[in-house]
C-alpha positions in Angstrom: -27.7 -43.5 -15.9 -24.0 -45.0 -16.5 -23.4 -48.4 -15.9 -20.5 -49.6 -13.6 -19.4 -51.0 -17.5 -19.4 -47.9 -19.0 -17.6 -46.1 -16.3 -14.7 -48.5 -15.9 -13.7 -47.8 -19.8 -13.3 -44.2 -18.9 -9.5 -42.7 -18.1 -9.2 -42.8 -14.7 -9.2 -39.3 -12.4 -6.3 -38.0 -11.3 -5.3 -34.9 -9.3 -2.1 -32.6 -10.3 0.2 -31.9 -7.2 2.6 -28.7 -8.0 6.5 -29.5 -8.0 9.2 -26.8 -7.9 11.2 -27.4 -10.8 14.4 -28.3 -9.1 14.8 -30.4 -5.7 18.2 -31.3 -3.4 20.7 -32.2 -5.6 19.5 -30.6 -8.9 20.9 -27.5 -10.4 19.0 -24.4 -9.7 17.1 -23.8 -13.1 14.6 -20.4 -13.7 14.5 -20.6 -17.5 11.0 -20.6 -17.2 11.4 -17.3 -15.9 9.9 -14.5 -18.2 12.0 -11.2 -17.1 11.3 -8.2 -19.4 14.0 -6.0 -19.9 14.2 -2.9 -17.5 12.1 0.0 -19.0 9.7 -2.0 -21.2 6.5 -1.1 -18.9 4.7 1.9 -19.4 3.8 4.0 -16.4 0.1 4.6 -16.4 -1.4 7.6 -15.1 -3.0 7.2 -11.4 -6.4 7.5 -12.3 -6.5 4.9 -14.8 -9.3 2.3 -14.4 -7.9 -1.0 -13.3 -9.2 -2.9 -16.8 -6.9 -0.7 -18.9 -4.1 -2.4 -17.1 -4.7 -5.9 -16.9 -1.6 -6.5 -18.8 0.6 -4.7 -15.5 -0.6 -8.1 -13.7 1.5 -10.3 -16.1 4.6 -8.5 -17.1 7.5 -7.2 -14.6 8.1 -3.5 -13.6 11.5 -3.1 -13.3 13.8 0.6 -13.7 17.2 -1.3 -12.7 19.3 -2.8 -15.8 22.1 -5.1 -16.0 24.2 -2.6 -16.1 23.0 -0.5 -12.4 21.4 2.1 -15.0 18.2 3.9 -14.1 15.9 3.5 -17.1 12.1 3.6 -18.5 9.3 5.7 -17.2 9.1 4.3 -13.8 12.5 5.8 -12.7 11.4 7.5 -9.4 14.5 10.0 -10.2 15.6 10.0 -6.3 18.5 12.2 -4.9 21.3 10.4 -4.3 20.8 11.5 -0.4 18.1 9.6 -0.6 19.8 6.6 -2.5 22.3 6.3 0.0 20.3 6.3 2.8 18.0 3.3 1.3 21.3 1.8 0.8 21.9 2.2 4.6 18.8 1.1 5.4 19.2 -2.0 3.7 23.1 -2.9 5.5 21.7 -2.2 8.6 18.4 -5.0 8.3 20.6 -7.4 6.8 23.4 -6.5 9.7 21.0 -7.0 11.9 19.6 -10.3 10.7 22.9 -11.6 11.1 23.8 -10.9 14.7 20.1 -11.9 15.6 20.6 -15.0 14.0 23.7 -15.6 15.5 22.3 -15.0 19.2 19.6 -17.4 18.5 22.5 -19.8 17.7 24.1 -19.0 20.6 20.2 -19.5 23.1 20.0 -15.9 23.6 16.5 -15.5 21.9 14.6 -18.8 20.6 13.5 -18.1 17.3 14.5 -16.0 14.3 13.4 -15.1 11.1 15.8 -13.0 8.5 14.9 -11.5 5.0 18.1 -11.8 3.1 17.9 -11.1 -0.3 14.6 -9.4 0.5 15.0 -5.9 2.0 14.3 -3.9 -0.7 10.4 -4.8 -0.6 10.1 -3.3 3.3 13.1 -0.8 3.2 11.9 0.9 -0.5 8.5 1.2 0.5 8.9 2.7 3.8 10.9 5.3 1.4 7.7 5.9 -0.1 5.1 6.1 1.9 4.0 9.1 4.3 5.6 8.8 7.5 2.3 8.6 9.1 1.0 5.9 6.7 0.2 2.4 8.8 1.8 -0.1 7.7 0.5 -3.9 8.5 3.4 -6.1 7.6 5.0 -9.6 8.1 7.5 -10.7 10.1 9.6 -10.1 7.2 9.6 -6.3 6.6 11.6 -5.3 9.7 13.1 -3.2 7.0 10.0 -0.7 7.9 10.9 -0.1 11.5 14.3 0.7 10.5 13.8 2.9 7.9 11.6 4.8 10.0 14.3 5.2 12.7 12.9 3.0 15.3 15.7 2.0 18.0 17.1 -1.5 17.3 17.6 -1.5 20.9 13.9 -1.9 21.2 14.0 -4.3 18.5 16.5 -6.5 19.8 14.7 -6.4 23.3 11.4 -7.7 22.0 13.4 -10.5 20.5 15.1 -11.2 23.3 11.9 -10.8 25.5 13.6 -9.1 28.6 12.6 -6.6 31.2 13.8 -3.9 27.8 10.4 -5.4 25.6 7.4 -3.0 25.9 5.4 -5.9 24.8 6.1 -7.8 27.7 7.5 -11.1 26.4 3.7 -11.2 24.9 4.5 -11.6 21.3 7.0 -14.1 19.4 10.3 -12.9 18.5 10.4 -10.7 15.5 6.9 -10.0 15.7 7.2 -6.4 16.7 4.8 -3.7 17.4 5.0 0.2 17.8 2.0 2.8 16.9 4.2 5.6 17.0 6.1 4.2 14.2 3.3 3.4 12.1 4.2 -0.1 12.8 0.9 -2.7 13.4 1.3 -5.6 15.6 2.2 -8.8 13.5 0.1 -11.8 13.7 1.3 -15.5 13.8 -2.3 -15.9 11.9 -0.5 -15.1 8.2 -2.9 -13.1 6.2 -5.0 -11.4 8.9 -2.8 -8.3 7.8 -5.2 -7.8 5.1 -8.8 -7.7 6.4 -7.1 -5.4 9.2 -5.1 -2.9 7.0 -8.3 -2.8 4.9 -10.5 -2.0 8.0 -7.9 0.6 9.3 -8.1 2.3 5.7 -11.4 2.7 6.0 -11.8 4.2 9.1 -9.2 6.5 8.2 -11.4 7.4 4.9 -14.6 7.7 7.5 -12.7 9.6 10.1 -11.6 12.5 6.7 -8.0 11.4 7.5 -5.6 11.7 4.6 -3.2 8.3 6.0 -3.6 5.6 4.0 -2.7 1.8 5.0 -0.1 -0.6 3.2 -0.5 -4.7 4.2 1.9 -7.0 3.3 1.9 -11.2 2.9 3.5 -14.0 1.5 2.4 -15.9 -1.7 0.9 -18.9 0.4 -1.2 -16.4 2.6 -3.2 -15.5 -0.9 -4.7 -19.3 -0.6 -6.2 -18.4 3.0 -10.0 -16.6 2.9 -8.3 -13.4 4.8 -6.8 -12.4 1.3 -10.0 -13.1 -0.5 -12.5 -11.5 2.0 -10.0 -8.2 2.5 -9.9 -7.8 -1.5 -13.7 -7.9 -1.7 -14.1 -5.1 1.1 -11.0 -3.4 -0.7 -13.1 -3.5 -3.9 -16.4 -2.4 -3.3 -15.7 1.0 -0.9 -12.3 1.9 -2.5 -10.0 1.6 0.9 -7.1 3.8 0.6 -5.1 1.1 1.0 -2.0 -0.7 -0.9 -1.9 -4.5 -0.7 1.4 -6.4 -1.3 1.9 -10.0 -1.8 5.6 -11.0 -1.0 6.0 -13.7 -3.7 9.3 -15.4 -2.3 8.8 -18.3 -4.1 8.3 -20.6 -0.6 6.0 -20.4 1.8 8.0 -22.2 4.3 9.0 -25.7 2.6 5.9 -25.8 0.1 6.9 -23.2 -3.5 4.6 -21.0 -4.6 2.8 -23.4 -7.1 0.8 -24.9 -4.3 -0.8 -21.7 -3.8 -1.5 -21.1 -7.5 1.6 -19.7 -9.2 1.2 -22.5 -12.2 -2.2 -21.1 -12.8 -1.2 -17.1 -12.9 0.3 -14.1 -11.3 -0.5 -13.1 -7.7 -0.6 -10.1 -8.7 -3.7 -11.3 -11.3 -5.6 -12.2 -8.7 -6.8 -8.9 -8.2 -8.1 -8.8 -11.7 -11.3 -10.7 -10.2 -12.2 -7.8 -7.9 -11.8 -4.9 -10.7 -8.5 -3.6 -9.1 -5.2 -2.6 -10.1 -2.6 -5.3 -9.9 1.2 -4.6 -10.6 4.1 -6.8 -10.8 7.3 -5.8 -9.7 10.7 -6.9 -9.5 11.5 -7.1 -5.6 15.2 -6.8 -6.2 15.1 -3.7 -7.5 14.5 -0.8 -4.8 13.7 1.6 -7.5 11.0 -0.5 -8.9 9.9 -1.4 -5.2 9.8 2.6 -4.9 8.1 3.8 -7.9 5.4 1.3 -7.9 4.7 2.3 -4.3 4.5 5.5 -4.8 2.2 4.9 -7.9 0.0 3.2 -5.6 -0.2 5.8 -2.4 -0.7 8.5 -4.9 -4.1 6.4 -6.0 -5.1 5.8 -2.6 -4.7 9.5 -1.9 -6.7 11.0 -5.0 -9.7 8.2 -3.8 -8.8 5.8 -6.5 -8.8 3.4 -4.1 -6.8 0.4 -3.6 -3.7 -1.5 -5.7 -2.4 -5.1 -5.4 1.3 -5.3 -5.8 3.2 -8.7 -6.2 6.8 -8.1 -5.4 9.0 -10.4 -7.0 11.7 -11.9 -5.5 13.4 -14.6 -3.7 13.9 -16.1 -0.1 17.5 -16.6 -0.3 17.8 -18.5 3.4 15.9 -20.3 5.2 12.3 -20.1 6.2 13.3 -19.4 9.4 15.5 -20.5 12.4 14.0 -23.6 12.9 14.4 -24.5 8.9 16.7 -26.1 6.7 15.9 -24.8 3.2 18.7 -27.5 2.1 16.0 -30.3 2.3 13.7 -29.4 -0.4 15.6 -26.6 -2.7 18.8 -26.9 -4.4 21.7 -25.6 -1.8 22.9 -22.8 -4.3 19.0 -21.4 -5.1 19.1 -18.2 -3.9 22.7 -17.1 -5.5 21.1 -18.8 -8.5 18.4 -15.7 -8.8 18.4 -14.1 -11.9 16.8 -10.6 -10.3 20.7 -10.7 -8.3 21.0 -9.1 -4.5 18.8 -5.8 -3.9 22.1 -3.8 -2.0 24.5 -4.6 -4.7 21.9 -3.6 -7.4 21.8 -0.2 -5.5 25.4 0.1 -4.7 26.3 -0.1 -8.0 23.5 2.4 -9.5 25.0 4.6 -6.8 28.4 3.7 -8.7 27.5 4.1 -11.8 25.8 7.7 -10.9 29.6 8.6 -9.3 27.8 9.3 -5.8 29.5 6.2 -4.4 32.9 3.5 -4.7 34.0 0.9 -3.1 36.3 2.4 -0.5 32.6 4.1 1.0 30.9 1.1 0.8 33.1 -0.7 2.8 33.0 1.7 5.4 29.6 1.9 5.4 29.5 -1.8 6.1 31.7 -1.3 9.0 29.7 1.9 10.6 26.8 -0.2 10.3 28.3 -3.6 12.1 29.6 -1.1 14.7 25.9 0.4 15.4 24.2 -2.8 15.2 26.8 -4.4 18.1 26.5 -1.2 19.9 22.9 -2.0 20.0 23.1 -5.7 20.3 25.1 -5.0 23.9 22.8 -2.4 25.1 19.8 -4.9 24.5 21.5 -7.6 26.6 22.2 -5.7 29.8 18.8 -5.8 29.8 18.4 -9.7 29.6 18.1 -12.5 27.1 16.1 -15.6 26.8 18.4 -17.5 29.1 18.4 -14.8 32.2 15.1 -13.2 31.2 12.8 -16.1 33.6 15.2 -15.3 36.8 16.4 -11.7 36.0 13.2 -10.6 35.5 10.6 -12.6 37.7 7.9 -9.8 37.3 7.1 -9.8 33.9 5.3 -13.4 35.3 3.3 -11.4 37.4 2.0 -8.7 34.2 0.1 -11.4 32.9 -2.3 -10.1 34.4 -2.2 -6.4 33.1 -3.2 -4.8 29.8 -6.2 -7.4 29.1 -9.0 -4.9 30.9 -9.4 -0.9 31.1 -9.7 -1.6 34.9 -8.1 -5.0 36.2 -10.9 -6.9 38.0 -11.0 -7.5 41.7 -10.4 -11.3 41.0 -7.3 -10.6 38.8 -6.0 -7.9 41.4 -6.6 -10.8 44.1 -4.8 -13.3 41.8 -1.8 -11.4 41.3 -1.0 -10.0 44.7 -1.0 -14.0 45.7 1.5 -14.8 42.6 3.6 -11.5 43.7 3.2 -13.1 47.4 4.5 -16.6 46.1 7.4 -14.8 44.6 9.1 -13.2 47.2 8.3 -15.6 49.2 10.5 -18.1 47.0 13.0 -15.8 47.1 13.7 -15.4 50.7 
């Protein structure tokens, strides 16, 4: 046994608390950044068994150089139909993050969430996967629904919760919903995406389907048991499924080090459970592409599942409610040395002759003129400031969608609240 002596000549204990590397005030600094130049990853072939690739967990797969050149044996090799219309894709998300941040501004919807500096990650892999694929993602990849030609009438109606929203003023703003676009309902609870795209996956593997699932969370979700528990299940029946971990560097106002960035990779962590983990550069729709497609093509052939860890930034801030300014440097994200997924495409479109400036710019100006369009369509419907009188019944569907046949109670309870209604109104 130690004496109370012995002990108090021993170095005290002390815990290690993760700091970012640069606070309010400093100068944005990611020389501790290891970027390999674009090209320098081999390609393995989709069978290969995940320990033959352990070194794809630390490196950075990225087809993109400095220059806008496509290079290395990860270049998808996409038409440049297809190039332009990923570069579409990506105008009209980040179009449309600005006008919905604006109307929150302006108390037309309460909350909003954009992904500036981040589109590639959704609009890339939508690209990529099957059309019928299910896709389980964050309230970050609206870049999904777009690409897959869902109405952003609809989307700005669930936002704006008005008589328009098929979900009935149920969910939060920006967490949208649609089967029919392949599109699972997003969950406030961050990293239940995981055990649920895995559970999907393997019904669709039990059913003899040939759909496969794709999840997507942030780098703090990968602390919660969700990630851990859907990995294990991942693991041991081979889900055709493809799991990607945002890494943004915040998860709202704490970096990435808090959940275990100092220690390794995310995209490591999947060396635990025997499966495949690539790292990519998120900035770089090619990259975004190929390594998406690498991973489908496993989950296809029964290879089962991949971990991808897309690499990139969250240039604004966490959210409508957040002011990045008080814990990051003001200039961080225009400070990221993977640069701005649309110009990184533009000028690969550029540099391939199959686009200039004078196109671009219209572009940008069809877009802004679809996205208003929209915008006005969605309001005649209601906002958050006439939704509660222009709209009294969605009170009264409370009620409705919780049972295959309403009970008499319920039916009783909502003809006295419809009652109450029109009573108040006369």
């Amino acid at each position: 046994m130690t004496s109370k002596t012995e002990r108090r000549n021993r170095p005290a204990l002390s815990l290690h608390v993760p700091e970012p590397n640069a606070r309010p005030g400093d100068t944005p600094d990611y020389s501790h950044l290891a970027i390999p130049a674009a090209g320098s990853v081999a390609r393995p072939d989709v069978s290969v068994a995940a320990s033959e690739i352990r070194g794809h967990a630390y490196t950075l797969v990225r087809v993109l150089d400095d220059a806008g050149k496509a290079v290395g044996p990860w270049d998808p090799k996409l038409d440049p139909d297809t190039l332009r219309k990923m570069l579409r894709d990506m105008a009209v998300v980040r179009t449309f993050d600005d006008r919905m941040y604006r109307a929150q501004r302006q108390g037309k919807t309460s909350f909003y969430m954009k992904s500036t500096g981040e589109e590639a990650v959704a609009v890339a892999a939508a690209h990529a996967l099957d059309r019928d694929d299910m896709c389980f993602p964050t309230y970050r990849q609206q870049g999904l629904l777009v690409s897959r030609g869902y109405p952003l009438t609809e989307m700005m109606c669930q936002i704006y919760s008005n008589k328009g929203d098929k979900l009935k003023g149920r969910q939060l703003p920006i967490m949208y919903s649609d089967r029919e676009h392949g599109f699972f309902s997003i969950s406030g609870n961050l990293g239940t995406q995981y055990p649920q795209a895995v559970g999907w996956a393997m019904a669709s593997a039990i059913k003899g389907d040939s759909r496969i699932a794709a999840a997507w969370i942030g780098d703090g979700a990968t602390a919660e048991g969700d990630f851990h528990n859907a990995l294990t299940f991942a693991g041991v029946y081979r889900a055709p499924v493809i799991l990607n971990i945002v890494n943004n560097q915040w998860a709202i106002s704490s970096f990435s080090g808090i959940a275990g960035a100092e220690l390794t990779t995310f995209a490591a962590r999947a060396i635990g459970y025997g499966l495949p983990g690539l790292r990519v550069d998120g900035n770089d729709p090619l990259a975004v592409y190929a390594a998406t497609q690498w991973a489908a093509d496993r989950a296809r052939s029964n290879q089962g599942p991949t971990v991808i860890e897309m690499f990139t930034y969250r240039v604004e801030g966490h959210s409508t409610s957040d002011d990045p300014a008080a814990y990051r440097p003001r200039d961080a994200g225009k400070a990221w040395p993977l640069g701005d997924p649309i110009e990184r495409l533009k000028d690969h479109l550029v540099g391939l002759g199959e686009w200039d400036e004078a196109r671009h710019q219209q572009l940008l100006e069809e877009v802004d003129a679809e996205v208003r369009a929209a915008q006005k369509e969605a309001e005649k419907q209601g906002t958050l400031v006439s939704a509660s009188t222009d709209f009294p019944q969605a009170v009264t569907t409370m009620f409705e969608d919780v049972f295959e046949e309403m009970p008499w109670h319920l039916r009783e309870q909502q003809a006295q609240m419809v009652a109450e209604l029109e009573a108040s109104r006369s």
